[in-house]
C-alpha positions in Angstrom: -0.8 -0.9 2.1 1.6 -3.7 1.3 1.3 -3.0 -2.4 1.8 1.1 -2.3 5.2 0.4 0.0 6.4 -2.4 -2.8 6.2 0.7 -5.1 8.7 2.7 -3.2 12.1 3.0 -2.1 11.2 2.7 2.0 14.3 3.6 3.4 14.0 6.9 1.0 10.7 7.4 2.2 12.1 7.1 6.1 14.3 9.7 5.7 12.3 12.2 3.4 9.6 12.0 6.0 11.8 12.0 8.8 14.7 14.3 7.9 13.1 17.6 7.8 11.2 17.2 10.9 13.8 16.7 13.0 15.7 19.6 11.2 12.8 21.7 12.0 12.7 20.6 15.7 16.4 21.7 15.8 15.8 24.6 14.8 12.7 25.4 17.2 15.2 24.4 20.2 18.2 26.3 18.9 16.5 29.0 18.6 14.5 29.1 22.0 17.7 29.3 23.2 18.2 32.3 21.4 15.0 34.0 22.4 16.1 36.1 25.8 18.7 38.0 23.2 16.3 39.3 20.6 14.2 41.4 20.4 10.5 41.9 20.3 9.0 41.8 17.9 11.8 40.5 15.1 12.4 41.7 11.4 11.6 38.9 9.1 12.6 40.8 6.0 15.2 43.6 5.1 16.5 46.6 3.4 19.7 47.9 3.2 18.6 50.3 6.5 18.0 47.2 8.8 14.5 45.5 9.2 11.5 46.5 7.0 8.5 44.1 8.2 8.3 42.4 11.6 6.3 39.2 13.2 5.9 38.0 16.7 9.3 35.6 18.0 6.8 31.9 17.7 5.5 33.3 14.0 8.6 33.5 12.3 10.1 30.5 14.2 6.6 28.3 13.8 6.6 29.7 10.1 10.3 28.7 9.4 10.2 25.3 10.8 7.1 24.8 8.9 8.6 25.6 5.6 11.7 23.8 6.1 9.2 20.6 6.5 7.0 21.2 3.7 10.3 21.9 1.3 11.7 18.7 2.7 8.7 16.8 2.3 8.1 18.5 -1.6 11.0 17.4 -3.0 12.5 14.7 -1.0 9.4 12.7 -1.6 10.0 13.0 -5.2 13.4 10.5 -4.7 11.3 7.8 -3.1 9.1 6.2 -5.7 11.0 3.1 -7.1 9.5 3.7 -11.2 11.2 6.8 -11.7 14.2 7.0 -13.6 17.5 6.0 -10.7 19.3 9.2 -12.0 16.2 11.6 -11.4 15.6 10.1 -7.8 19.1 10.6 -7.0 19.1 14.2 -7.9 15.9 14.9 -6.5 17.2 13.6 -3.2 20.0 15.7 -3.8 18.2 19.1 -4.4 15.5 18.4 -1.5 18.4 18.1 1.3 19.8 21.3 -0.1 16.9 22.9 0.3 15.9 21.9 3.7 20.1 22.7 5.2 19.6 26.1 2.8 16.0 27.4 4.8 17.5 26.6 7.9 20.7 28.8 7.0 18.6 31.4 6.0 16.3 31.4 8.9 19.9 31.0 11.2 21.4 34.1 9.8 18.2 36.1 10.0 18.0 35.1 14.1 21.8 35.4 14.8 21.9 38.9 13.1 19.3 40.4 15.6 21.3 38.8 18.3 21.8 41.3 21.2 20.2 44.0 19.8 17.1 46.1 21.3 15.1 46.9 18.1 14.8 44.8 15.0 15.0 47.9 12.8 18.7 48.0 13.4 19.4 44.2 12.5 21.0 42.6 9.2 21.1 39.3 7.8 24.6 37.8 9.6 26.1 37.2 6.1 28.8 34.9 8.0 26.5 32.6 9.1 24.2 32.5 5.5 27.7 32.4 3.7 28.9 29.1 5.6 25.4 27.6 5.6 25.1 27.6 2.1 28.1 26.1 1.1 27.5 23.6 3.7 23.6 23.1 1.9 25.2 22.4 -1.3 28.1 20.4 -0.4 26.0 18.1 1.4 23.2 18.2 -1.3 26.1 17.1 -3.4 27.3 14.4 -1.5 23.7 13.1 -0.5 23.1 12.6 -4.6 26.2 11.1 -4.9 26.2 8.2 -2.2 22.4 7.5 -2.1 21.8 4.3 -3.5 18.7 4.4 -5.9 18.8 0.7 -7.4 16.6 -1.8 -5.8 17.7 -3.3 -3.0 17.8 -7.2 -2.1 14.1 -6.7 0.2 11.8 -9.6 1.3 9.8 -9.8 -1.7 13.3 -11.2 -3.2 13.5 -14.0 -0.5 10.0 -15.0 -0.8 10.9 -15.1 -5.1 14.0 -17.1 -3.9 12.1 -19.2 -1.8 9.1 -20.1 -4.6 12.2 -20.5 -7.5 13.4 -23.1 -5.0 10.4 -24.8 -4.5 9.6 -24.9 -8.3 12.8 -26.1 -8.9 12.7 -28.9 -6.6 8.8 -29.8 -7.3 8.0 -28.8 -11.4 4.7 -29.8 -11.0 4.0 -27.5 -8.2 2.7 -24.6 -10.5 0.7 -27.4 -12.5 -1.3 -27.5 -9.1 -1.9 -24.2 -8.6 -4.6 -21.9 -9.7 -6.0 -18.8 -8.2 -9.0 -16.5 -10.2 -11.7 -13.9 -9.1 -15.8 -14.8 -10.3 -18.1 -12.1 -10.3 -21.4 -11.6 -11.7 -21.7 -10.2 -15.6 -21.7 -6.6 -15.4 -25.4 -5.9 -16.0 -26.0 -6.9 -12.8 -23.7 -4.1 -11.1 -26.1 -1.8 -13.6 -29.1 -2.9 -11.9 -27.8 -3.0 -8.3 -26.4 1.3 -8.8 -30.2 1.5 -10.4 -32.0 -0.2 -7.8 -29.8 1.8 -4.7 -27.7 4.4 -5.5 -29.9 6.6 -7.6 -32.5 6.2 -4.7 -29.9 7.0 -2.7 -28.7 10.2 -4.3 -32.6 11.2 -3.8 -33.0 10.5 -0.5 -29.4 11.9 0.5 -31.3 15.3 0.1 -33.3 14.7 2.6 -32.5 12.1 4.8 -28.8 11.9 4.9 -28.8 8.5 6.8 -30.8 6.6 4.5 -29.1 7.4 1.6 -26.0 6.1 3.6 -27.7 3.2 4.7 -29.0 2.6 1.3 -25.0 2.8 -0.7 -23.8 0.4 2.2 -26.7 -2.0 1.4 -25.8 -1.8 -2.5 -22.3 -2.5 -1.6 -22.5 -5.3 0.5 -25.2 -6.9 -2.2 -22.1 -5.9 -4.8 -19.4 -8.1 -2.6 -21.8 -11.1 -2.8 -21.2 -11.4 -6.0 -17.4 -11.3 -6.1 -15.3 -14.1 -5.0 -11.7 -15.3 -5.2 -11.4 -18.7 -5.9 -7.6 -20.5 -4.8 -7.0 -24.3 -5.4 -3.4 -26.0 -4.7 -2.4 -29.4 -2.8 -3.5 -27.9 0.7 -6.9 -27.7 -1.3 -9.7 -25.2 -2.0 -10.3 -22.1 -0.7 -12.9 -19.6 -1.6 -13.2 -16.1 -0.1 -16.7 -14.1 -0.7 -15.6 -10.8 -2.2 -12.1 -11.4 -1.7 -12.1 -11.3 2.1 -14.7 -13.4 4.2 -13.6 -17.1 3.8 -17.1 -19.2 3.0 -15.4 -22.3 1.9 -12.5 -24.4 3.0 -11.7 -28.2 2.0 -8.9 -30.3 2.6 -7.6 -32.2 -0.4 -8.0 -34.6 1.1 -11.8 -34.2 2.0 -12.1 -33.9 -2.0 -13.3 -37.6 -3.7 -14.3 -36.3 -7.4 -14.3 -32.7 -9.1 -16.1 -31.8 -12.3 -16.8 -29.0 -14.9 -20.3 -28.1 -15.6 -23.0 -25.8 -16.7 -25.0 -24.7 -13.7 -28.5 -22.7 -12.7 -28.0 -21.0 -9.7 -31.6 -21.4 -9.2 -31.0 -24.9 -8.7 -28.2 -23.9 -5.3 -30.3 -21.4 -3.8 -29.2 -18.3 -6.5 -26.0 -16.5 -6.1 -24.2 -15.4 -3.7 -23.5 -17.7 -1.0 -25.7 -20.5 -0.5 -25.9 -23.9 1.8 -28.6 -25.8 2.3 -29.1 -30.1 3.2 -25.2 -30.5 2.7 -24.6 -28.4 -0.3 -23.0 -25.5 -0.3 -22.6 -23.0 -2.9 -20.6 -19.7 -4.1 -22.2 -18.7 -7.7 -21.9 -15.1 -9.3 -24.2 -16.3 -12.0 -25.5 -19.4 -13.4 -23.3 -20.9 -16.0 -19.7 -22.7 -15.8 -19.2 -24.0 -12.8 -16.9 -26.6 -10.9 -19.1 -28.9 -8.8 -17.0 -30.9 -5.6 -18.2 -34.2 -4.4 -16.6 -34.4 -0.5 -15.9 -37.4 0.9 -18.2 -37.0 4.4 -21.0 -37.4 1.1 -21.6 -33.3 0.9 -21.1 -31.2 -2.1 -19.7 -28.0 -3.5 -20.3 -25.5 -6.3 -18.4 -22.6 -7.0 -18.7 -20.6 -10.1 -15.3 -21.0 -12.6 -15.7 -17.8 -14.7 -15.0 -18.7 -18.2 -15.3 -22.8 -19.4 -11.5 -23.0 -19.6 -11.1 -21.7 -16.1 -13.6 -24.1 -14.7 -12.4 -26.9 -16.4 -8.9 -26.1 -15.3 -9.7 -25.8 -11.7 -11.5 -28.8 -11.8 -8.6 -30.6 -13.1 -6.5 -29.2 -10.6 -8.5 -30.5 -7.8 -8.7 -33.9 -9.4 -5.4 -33.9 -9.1 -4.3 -32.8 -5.6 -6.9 -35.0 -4.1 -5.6 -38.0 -5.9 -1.9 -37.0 -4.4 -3.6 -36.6 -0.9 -5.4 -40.3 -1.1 -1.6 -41.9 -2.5 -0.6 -40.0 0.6 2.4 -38.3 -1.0 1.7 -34.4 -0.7 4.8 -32.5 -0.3 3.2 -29.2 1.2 5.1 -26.2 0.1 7.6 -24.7 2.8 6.2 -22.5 5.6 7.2 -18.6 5.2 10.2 -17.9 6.1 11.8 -21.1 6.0 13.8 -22.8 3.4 12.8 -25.7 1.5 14.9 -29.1 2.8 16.3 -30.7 -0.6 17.1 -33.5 1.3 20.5 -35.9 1.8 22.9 -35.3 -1.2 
């Protein structure tokens, strides 16, 4: 969710949800108000003789507020996503409060000029009312394209930018000590899992419905075994089983030695998650591999991906658990709170 509302304008999106319902809800209420001086049932389109069709007093007000939300929501939406052009975004914002003010003049004048009267058939559009609704649509539509700010805006993805240029600034080694990368198995083994489940699956769907539900959510949870996201920086190493579930979690300074290596997963158990007489193991597949030696005497392997990604995770951990042992590990600042540079 966090990722779809960083590609947005959110304040836009606010108001284009927001905007047209409460016109619409206006409108409902205003015209309740109305309702003891119309008639029954009213004209909801006309000729030059008075009203040609009719609908019930809650179908043409439910209908009308309904289309001034679904207008609103069509086109003001359109002004809300931040990669669209700023000129586009402010027009479209523009043209969809326009639209919403116009309906509602339109449905106004169509309920003010059966006002009073006994029988629809006798009733005309109040051309007052449409005449100084409309201008008032398109003046505002006007002025709404012209003061609404489309640029990005200084948000909290900007402080937390701030905050980490800072921090670099102040510590250049910091991104030296970072590294963060996803493992997963090759992808033959994804072909074999949808063979082994999910064409079963499809068979037994037919018939028993469960099981072939049972049998996709088996294959899935098998699949998110063999994805992991691996982080390592001076707090130490974190490994998350299929990007969610945390499995591992080590202190730098629990850390004595790190190493790059060719692995057999047969030799930890096999992949997936494994731990077994102090060892404990993440490996999507058998080859490189970064292999932790803790100081309690306990070991770790978690797969590396590639040989250059193992090795460089390896060296990274070498590294922050040496700065953990000199005791000298600046941790990076809490959210939300500024680094302290220090006395001048």
């Amino acid at each position: 969710m966090g990722k779809l509302l960083d590609l947005v304008d959110v304040k836009a999106l606010r108001f284009a949800v927001g905007f047209p319902v409460l016109l619409a809800a206006a409108f409902v209420y205003c015209a309740s108000l109305l309702r003891p001086d119309l008639p029954e049932p009213l004209a909801i389109l006309w000729t030059n003789d008075g009203g040609a069709a009719f609908a019930p007093f809650w179908a043409y007000v439910g209908g009308g507020a309904a289309g001034i939300v679904l207008t609103g929501w069509l086109v003001l939406l359109q002004a809300a996503p931040l990669g669209r052009p700023v000129l586009m975004r402010r027009i479209m914002m523009g043209i969809g409060f326009f639209l919403s003010l116009f309906i509602t003049s339109v449905l106004a004048a169509g309920l003010i000029g059966q006002t009073g009267l006994a029988d629809a058939r006798q009733s005309h559009v109040d051309m007052t009312v449409l005449a100084l609704g409309s201008g008032a649509a398109v003046s505002l539509g006007v002025t709404m394209a012209m003061v609404y700010k489309a640029d990005r805006q200084w948000s909290p993805d900007d402080d937390r930018a701030l905050r980490s240029a800072i921090v670099t600034e102040l510590d250049p080694d910091l991104a030296r000590d970072t590294i963060r990368l996803w493992v997963h198995a090759r992808s033959s083994v994804f072909v074999m899992i949808g063979i082994a489940f999910l064409f079963p699956a499809a068979l037994l769907a037919v018939v028993v419905p469960w099981l072939g539900i049972l049998l996709v959510a088996l294959a899935i949870v098998g699949a998110g075994f063999l994805f992991a996201r691996v982080s390592a920086d001076r707090r130490g190493l974190r490994v998350l089983l299929a990007g969610v579930v945390p499995v591992m979690d080590v202190p730098a300074g629990a850390i004595s030695a790190a190493s790059a290596a060719d692995v057999k997963a047969a030799d930890y158990g096999g992949w997936g998650y494994r731990h077994h007489q102090g060892t404990a193991a993440m490996l999507v597949s058998s080859g490189p591999a970064v292999v932790v030696s803790r100081t309690d005497g306990g070991r770790l392997a978690i797969s590396g991906g590639s040989q250059a990604s193992a090795a460089r995770l390896a060296d990274v951990l070498t590294r922050v658990a040496a700065r953990a042992r000199r005791g000298s590990n600046p941790q990076p600042p809490a959210e939300g709170r500024s680094p302290d540079p220090g006395p001048p």
